[in-house]
C-alpha positions in Angstrom: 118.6 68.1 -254.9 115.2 69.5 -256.6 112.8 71.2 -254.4 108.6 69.7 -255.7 107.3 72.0 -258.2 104.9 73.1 -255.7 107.4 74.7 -253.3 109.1 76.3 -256.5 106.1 78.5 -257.0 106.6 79.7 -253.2 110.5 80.9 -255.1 111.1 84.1 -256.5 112.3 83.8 -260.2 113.8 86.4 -262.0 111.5 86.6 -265.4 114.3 86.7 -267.6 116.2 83.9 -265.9 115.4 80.2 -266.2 116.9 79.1 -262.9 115.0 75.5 -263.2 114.8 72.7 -266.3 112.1 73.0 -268.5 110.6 70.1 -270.0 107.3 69.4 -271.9 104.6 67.5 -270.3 105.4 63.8 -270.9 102.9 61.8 -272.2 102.8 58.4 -269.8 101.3 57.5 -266.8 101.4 59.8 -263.5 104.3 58.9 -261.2 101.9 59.1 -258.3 101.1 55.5 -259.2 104.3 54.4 -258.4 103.7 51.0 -257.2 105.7 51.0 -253.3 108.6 48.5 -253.4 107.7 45.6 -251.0 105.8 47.6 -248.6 103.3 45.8 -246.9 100.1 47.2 -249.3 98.0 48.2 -246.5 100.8 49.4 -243.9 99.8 52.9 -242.3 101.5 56.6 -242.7 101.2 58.4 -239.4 101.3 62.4 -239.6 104.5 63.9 -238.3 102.6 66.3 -236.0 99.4 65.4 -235.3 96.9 61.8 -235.3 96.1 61.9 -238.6 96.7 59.3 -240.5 96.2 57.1 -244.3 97.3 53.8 -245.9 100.3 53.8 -248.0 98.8 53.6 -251.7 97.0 56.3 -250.1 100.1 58.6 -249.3 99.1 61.8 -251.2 96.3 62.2 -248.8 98.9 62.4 -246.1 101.2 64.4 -248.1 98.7 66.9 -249.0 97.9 67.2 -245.3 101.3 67.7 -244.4 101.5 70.2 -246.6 98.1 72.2 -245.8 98.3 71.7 -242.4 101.5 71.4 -241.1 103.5 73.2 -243.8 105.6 71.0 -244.6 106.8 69.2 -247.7 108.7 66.0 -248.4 111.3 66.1 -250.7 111.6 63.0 -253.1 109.2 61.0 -251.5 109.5 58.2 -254.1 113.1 57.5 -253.4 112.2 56.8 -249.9 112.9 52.9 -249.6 110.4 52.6 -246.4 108.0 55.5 -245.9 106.4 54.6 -243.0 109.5 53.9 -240.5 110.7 57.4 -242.3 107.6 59.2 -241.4 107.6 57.4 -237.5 111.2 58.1 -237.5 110.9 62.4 -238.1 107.4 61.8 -235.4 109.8 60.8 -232.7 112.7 63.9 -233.6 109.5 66.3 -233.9 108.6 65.5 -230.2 112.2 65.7 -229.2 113.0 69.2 -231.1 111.2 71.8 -233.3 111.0 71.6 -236.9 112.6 74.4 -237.5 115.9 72.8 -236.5 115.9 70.2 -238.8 113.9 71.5 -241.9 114.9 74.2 -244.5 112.3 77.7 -244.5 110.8 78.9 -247.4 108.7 82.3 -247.0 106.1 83.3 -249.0 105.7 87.0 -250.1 109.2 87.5 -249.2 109.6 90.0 -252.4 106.4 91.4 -251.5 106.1 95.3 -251.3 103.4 96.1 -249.0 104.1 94.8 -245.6 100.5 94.2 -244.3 100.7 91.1 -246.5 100.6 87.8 -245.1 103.9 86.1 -244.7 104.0 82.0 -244.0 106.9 79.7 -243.6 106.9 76.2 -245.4 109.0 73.4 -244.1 111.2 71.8 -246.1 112.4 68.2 -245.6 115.3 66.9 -247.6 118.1 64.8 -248.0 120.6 68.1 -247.7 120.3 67.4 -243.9 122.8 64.9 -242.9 120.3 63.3 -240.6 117.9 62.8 -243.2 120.2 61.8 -245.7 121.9 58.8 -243.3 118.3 57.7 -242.2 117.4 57.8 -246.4 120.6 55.8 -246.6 119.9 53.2 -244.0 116.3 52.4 -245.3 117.6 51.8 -248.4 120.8 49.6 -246.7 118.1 47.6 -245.0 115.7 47.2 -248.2 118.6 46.2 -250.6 119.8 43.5 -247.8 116.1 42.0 -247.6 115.9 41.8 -251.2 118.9 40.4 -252.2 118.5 38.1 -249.3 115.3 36.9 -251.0 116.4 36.6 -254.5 120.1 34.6 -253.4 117.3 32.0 -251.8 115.3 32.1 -255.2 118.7 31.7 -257.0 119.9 28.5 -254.9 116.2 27.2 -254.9 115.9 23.6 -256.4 112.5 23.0 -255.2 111.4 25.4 -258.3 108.2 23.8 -260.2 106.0 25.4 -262.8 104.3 25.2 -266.5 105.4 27.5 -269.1 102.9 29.9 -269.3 102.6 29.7 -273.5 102.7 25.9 -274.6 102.2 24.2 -270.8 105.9 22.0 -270.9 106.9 21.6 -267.1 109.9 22.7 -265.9 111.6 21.6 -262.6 114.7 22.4 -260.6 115.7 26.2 -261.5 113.4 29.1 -262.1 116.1 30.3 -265.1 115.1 27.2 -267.5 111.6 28.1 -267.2 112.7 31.8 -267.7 114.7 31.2 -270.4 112.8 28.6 -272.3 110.3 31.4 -272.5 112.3 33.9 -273.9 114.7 31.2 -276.3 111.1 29.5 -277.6 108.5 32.2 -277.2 109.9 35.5 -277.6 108.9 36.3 -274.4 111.8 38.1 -271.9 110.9 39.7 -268.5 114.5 39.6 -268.1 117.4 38.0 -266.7 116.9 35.5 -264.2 119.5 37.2 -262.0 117.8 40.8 -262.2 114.5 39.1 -261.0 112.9 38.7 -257.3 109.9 37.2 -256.0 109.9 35.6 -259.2 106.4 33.3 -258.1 104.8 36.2 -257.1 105.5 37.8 -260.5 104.8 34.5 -262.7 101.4 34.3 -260.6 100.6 37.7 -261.5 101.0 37.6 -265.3 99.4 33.8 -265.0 96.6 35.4 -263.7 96.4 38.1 -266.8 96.8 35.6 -269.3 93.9 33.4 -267.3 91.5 36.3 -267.7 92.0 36.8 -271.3 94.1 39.5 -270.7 96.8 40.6 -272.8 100.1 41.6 -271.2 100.8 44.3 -273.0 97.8 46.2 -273.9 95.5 44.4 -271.4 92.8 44.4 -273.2 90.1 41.5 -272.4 89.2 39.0 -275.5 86.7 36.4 -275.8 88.9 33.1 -275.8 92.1 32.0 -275.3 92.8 31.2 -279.1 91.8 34.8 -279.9 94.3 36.3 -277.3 97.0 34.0 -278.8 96.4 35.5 -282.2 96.5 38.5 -280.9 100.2 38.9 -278.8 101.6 37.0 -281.7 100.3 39.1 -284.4 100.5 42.7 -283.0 104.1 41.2 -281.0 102.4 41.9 -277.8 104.2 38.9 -276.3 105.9 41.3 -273.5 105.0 43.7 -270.8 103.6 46.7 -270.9 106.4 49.5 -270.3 104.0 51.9 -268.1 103.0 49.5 -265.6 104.7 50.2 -262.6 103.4 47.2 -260.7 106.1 45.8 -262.1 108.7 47.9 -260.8 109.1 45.8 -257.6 110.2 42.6 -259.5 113.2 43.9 -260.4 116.3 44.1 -258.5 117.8 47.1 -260.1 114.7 49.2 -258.7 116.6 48.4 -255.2 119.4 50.0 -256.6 119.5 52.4 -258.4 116.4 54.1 -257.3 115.0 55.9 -260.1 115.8 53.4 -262.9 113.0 51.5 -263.7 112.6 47.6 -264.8 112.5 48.8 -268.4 115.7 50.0 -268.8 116.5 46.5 -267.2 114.5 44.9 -269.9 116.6 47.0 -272.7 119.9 45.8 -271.2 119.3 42.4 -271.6 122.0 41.0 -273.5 121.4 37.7 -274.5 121.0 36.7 -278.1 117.8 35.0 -278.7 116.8 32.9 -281.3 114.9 35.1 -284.1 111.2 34.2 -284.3 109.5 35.0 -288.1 105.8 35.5 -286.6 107.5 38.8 -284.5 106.3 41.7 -286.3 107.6 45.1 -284.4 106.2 47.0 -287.1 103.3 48.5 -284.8 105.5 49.1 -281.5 104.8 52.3 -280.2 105.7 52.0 -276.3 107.2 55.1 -276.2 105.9 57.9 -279.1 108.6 60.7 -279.6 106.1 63.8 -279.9 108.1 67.3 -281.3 106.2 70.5 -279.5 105.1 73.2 -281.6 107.9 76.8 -281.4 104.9 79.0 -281.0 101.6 76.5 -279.2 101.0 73.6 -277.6 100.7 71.3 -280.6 102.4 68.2 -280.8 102.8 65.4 -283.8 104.7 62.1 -283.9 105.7 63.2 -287.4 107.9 65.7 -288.1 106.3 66.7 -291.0 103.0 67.2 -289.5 104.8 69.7 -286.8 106.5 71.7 -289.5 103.6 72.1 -291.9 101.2 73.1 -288.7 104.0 75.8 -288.0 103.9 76.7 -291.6 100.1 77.0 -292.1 98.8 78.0 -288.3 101.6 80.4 -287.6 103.1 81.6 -290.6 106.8 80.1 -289.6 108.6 78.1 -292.0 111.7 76.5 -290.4 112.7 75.2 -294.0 112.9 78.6 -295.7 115.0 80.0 -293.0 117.1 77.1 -293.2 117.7 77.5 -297.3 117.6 81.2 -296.7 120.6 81.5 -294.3 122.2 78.3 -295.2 121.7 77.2 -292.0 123.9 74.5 -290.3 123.0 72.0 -287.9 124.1 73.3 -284.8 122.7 77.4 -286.2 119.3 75.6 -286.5 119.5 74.3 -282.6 120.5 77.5 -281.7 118.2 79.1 -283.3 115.2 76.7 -282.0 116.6 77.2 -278.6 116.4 81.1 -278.9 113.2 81.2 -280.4 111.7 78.7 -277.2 113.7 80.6 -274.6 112.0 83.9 -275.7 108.3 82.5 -276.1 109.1 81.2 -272.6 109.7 84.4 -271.2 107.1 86.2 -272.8 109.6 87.8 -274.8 109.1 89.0 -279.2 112.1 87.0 -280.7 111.7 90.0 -284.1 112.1 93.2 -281.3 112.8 91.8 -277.9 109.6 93.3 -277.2 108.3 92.1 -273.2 104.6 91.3 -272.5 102.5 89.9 -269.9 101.5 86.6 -271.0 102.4 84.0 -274.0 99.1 84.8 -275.3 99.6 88.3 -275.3 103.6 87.8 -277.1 101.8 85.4 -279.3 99.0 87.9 -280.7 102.1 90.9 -281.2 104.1 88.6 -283.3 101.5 87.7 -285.3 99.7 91.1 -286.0 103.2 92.8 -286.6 104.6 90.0 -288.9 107.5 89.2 -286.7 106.8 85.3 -287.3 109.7 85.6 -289.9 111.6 88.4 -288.3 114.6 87.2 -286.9 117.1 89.8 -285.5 121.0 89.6 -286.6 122.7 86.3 -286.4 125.0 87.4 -284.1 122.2 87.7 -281.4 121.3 84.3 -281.4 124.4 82.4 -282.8 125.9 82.6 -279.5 127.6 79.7 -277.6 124.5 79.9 -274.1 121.9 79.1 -277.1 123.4 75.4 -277.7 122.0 74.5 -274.4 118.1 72.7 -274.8 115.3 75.6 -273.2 113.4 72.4 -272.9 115.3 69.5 -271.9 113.2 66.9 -273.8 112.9 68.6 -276.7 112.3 66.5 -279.6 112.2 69.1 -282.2 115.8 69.3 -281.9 116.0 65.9 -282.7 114.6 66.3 -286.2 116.8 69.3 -287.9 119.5 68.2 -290.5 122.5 69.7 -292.4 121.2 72.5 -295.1 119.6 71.0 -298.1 122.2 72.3 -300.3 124.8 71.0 -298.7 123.3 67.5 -298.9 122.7 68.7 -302.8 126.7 69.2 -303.1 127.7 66.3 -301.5 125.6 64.1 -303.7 126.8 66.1 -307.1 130.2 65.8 -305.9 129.7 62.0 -305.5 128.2 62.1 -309.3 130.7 64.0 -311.3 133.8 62.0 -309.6 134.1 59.6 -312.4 135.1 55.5 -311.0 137.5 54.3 -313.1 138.4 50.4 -312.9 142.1 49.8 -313.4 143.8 47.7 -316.0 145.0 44.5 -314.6 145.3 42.8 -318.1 148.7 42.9 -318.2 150.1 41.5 -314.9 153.5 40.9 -315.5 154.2 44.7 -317.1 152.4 46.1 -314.1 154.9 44.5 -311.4 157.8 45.7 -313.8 156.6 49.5 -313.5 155.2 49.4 -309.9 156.2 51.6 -307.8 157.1 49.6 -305.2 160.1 48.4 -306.7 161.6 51.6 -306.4 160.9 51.1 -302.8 162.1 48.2 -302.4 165.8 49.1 -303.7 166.3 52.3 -301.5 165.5 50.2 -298.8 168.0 47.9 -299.9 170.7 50.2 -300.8 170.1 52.2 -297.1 170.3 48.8 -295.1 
């Protein structure tokens, strides 16, 4: 179970060690606006020790307060199924017992030297107690129940009645032949009917987009309704918009597998629809793979972008090492790996030089020429550099088998002549086959 990155910094971590996964700074929107499955929106969070008190979209507020106040820290709040009977739940315990018997203590300043500084204890409250981790359970029980409760009435509902959103044709009886026509006739999915609850309340909701000119996947606002129309068709914008998480609670699978978002649900659908020739994907960019710069915080969707900035800002040219060493594919992730681990620590890949900061590492390697300096392969061709420093690395995703291998393999291909065999005579080829020799040892040994 992860501890926030907020208590980590309380942690002492050894500078040479990374005792936590890295990952760049992802480029979608912040999980604090996680929309709260099926809570009621404006339901209250009361503080665990005191009055104080905030609505739920309004949690951090609490959290912070917690956290300033109270020294204490939630772990995984957003896997919580029902924050409010969780937080009036640990009240009632609190009254009963002290915190410390319940919560895991984190000091500050515990490696400090001088003793005359300050030393606090933070609270930590987690899903490693049993207690916790049977009420996190039970919440979730009871959530998962309620909504599968809902959606087995939404299944056996006849009573279903509504206009397809795109071309108006009434539907009746069953919410799936409304769902379905949409996706068969429209290219529009949101899904399987049977991964879907409080399917009205999520028709409503995008009814209500496309009412206000609103496109469901960029949300921008146009002028008319024929202009929107041109638009989802010709940018293929006939589907949801991935980061909006006020969608997340339309989707059974969010009951779950906490975690997994409707998205992934989305991708899983496995029906085969009916091709349409107006789609053009050509412009989809939900999710933009950006590759990281070795040596800055740079990033480019295209690879050749980040390996000419390398090249021309920082003097680095992955390529020519490649060539140079005759690089394979799994030397070059090592290689990237031991290069990023090093930068990380503030460490000169060239002399295994220590400094204070990145900047500082950065400025040595560059005034001593140790861009291109790499110590001897044995130093970083080792087995603990195959491992990802950063865990979403995308660089790694981009490096390929040497040049001159691909060189060989496509003269080798050349210079093997084809040679098309002579079936003109048919009846003098079965006479010298082979496979008549074959044929009368087998005979002979049976």
């Amino acid at each position: 179970h992860s501890i926030p990155n907020f208590c980590n910094s309380m942690l002492f971590l050894c500078q040479d060690s990374i005792l936590e996964p890295l990952s760049f700074p992802e480029q979608t929107v912040d999980s604090s606006n996680t929309f709260i499955l099926q809570c009621p929106r404006n339901e209250l969070l009361v503080c665990l020790f005191c009055s104080e008190s905030a609505p739920l979209l309004q949690k951090d507020v609490l959290l912070k307060h917690l956290l300033l106040e109270h020294k204490l820290v939630i772990a995984d709040v957003k896997l919580i199924a029902d924050l409010p009977k969780y937080m009036l739940y640990w009240k009632g315990r609190f009254l009963e017992q002290p915190v410390k018997d319940f919560c895991s203590v984190i000091k500050t300043n515990s490696t400090a030297v001088d003793l005359t500084e300050k030393q606090e204890d933070y609270f930590l409250l987690c899903d490693v107690l049993p207690e916790d981790r049977i009420l996190r359970e039970k919440l979730q029980q009871k959530r998962l129940e309620e909504v599968l409760e809902q959606q087995q009435k939404e299944r056996d509902d006849s009573n279903f009645h509504r206009l397809c959103m795109f071309c108006s044709e009434e539907f009746t009886g069953n919410r799936s032949f409304l769902l379905n026509h949409m996706a068969r006739e429209h290219s529009f999915s949101i899904g399987l009917p049977d991964n879907i609850v409080y399917c009205n309340e999520f028709l409503d909701t995008l009814q209500s987009k496309l009412d206000n000119l609103q496109c469901l996947y960029c949300e921008k606002i146009f002028r008319d309704k024929t202009t929107l129309k041109d638009h989802m068709r010709k940018k293929a914008h006939r589907r949801i918009n991935a980061n909006n998480r006020e969608y997340d609670r339309f989707y059974v699978i969010n009951y779950l597998e906490l975690g997994k978002t409707w998205e992934e649900v989305q991708s899983e659908d496995d029906r085969e629809l009916v091709d349409d020739e107006n789609d053009d994907w050509s412009d989809w960019q939900s999710h933009p793979v950006s590759a990281v710069c070795l040596f800055c915080d740079h990033q480019s969707e295209t690879m050749d972008h980040i390996y000419t900035h390398m090249k021309e800002t920082h003097g680095f040219d992955l390529h020519n090492l490649k060539t140079e060493l005759n690089l394979k594919f799994y030397q070059q992730v090592k290689l990237v790996n031991f290069i990023r681990r090093h930068i990380h620590q503030n460490r000169c890949y060239g002399c295994q030089e220590n400094f204070d900061s990145r900047a500082d590492v950065l400025h040595h390697i560059m005034a001593k020429g140790h861009v291109m300096k790499l110590p001897e392969m044995s130093i970083w061709d080792q087995p603990q550099y195959f491992f990802p420093t950063y865990e979403n690395d995308a660089l790694l995703c981009t490096l390929s088998d040497s040049d001159e291998d691909e060189r060989d393999e496509t003269n080798r291909s050349e210079d093997i002549p084809v040679i098309a065999e002579d079936i003109s005579n048919l009846k003098i080829l079965k006479q010298t086959s082979v496979l008549n020799q074959l044929l009368k040892h087998r005979g002979s040994s049976c």
